[in-house]
C-alpha positions in Angstrom: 0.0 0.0 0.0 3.0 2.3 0.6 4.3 2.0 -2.6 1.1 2.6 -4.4 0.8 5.8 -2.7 4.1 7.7 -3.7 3.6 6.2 -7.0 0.4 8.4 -7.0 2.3 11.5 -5.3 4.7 11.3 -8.0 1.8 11.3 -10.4 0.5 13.7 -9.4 3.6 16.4 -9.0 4.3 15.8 -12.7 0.4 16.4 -13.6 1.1 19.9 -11.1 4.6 20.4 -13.0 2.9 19.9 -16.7 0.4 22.4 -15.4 2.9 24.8 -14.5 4.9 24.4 -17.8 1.5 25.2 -19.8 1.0 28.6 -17.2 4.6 29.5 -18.2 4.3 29.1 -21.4 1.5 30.9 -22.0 2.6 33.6 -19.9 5.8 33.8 -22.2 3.4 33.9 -24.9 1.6 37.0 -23.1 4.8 38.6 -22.4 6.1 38.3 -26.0 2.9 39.5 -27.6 2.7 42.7 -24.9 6.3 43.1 -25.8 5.4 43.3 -29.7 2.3 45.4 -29.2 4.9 47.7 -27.2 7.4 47.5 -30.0 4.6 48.7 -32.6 3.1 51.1 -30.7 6.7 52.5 -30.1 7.3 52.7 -34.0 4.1 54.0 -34.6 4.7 57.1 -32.2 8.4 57.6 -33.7 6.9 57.3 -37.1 4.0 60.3 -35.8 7.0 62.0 -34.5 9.2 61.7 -37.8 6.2 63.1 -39.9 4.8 65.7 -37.4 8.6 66.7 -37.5 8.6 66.9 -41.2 5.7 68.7 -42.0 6.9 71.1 -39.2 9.5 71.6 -41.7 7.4 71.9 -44.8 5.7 74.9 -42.9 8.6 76.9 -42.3 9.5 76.5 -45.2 6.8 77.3 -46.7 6.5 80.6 -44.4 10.5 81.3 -45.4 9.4 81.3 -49.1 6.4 83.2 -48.7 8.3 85.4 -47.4 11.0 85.8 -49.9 8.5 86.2 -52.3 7.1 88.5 -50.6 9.8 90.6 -50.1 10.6 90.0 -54.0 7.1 91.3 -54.6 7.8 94.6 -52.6 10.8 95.0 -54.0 9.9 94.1 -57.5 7.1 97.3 -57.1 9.4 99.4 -55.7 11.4 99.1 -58.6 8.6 99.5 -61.3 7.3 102.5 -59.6 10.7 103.8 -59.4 10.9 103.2 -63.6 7.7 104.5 -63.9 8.2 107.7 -61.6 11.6 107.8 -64.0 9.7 107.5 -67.4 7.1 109.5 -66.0 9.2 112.6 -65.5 11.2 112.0 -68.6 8.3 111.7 -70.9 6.7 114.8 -69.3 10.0 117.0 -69.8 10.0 115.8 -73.4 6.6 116.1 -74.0 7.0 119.8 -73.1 10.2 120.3 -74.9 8.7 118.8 -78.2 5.3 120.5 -77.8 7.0 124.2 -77.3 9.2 123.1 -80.6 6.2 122.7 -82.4 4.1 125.3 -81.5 7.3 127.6 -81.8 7.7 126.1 -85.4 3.7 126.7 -85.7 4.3 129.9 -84.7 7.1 131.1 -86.8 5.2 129.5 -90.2 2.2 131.3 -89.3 3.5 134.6 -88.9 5.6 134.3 -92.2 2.3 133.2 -94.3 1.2 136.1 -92.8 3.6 138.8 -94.6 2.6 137.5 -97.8 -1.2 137.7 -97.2 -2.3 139.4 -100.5 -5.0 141.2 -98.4 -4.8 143.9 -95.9 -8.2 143.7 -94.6 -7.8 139.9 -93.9 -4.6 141.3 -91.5 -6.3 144.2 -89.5 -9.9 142.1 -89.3 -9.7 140.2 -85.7 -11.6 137.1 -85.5 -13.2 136.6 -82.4 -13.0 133.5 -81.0 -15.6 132.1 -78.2 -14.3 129.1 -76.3 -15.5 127.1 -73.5 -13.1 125.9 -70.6 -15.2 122.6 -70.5 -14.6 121.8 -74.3 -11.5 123.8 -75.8 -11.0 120.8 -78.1 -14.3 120.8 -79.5 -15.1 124.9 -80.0 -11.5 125.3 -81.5 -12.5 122.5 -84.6 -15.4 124.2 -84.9 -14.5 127.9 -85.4 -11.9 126.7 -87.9 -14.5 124.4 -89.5 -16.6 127.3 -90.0 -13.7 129.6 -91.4 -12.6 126.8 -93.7 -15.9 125.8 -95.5 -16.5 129.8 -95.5 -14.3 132.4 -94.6 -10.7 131.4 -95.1 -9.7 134.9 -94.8 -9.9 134.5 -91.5 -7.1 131.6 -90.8 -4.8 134.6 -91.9 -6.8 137.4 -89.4 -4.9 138.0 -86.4 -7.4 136.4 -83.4 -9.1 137.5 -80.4 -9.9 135.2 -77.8 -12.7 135.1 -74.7 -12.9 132.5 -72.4 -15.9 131.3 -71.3 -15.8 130.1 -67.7 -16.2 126.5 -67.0 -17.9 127.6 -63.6 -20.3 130.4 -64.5 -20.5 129.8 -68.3 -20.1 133.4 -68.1 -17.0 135.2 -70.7 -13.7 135.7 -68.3 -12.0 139.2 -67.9 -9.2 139.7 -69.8 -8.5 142.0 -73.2 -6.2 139.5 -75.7 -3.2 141.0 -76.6 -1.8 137.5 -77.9 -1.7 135.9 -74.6 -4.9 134.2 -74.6 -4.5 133.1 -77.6 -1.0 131.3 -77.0 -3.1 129.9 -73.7 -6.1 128.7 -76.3 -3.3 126.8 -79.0 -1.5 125.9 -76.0 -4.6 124.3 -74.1 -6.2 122.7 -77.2 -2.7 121.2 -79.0 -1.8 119.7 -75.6 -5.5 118.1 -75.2 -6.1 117.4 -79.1 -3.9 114.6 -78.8 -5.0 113.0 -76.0 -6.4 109.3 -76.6 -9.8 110.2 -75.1 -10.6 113.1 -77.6 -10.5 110.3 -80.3 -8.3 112.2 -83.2 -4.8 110.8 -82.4 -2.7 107.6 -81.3 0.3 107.3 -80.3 3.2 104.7 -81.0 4.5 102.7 -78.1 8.0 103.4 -77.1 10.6 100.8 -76.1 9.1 100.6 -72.9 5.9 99.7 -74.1 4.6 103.1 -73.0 2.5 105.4 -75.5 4.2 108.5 -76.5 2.6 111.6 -77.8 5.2 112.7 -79.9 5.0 110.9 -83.5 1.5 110.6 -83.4 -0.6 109.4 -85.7 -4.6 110.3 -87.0 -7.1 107.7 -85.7 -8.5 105.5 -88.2 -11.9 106.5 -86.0 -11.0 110.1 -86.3 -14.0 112.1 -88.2 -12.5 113.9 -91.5 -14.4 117.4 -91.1 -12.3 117.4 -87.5 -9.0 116.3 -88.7 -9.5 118.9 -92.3 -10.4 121.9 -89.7 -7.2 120.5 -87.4 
């Protein structure tokens, strides 16, 4: 009887020792899977890291070459306004410079077709000339309209201007003595060619920019305005 019962002790402390070895085992199978679910979750949070990092990067970037191009942009108008400010000044100190030329020119031809006017009366007879402020272009053309289709005696009769304010629409002070009429040929050469009266275009210069000097009649422009011109 002895013998049959430390047969069965033995039995069962290998039965409790098999029992064991399947606890530890599949305890070491816990621990290894915790330790690969810790191992992922690790490469997961340095791979969040490694792109948060990166796209930290792409933005400041970014912001660095917004900026630069920013600063390119600021610099780039500065530097057109600068040209412009340049051509600007230029153009307006040779537009006066070639206007005075030709209304000196103007000037000179007229008063040498004037020696040779076969009339006297055509040299003592003023012609009055009415002009608006508001439409110098327009009341010029049309006074020498008139005298072309019939009077041209009086292209060659020494003028006499009134103003007619732009404000009261009432004549303006003043007795011509050959200043308001340099002011009126002044005013209406300097406006004629303007691209809003319609009559003139200019070429573009090498800057791209129109010029008023070398100007040529619109194919728009109405004949009986360009004849009186």
């Amino acid at each position: 009887g002895g013998g049959s019962a430390a047969e069965v002790d033995d039995v069962d402390l290998q039965d409790e020792e098999a029992k064991q070895d399947v606890r530890a085992a599949g305890l070491s199978e816990e621990v290894e899977r915790l330790r690969a679910e810790l191992s992922a979750e690790q490469q997961e949070r340095r791979s969040a890291e490694a792109q948060a990092s990166q796209a930290q990067g792409q933005a400041t970037a970014a912001r660095a070459e917004a900026a630069t191009l920013q600063e390119r942009a600021r610099t780039e108008a500065s530097r057109r306004e600068a040209a412009a400010a340049a051509h600007t000044h230029a153009k307006e100190e040779l537009d006066e410079a070639a206007f005075l030329a030709r209304f000196l020119a103007f000037r000179q031809h007229m008063d040498t077709l004037l020696l040779y006017v076969p009339t006297k009366t055509a040299k003592t007879k003023t012609w009055r000339l009415s002009v608006q402020r508001r439409q110098i272009c327009a009341d010029v053309i049309r006074h020498f309209s008139s005298a072309g289709n019939y009077a041209k005696t009086k292209l060659w009769s020494p003028t006499a201007v009134t103003f007619i304010s732009a404000n009261t629409n009432l004549p303006e002070d003043g007795d011509d003595q050959g200043g308001l009429t340099v002011e009126m040929y002044t005013s209406f050469f300097r406006e004629v060619v303007l691209p809003d009266f319609g009559l003139f275009e200019g070429v573009l210069d090498a800057d791209g920019y129109s010029a008023s000097i070398g100007l040529l009649p619109s194919p728009k422009a109405e004949e009986s305005s360009m004849v009186a011109i």
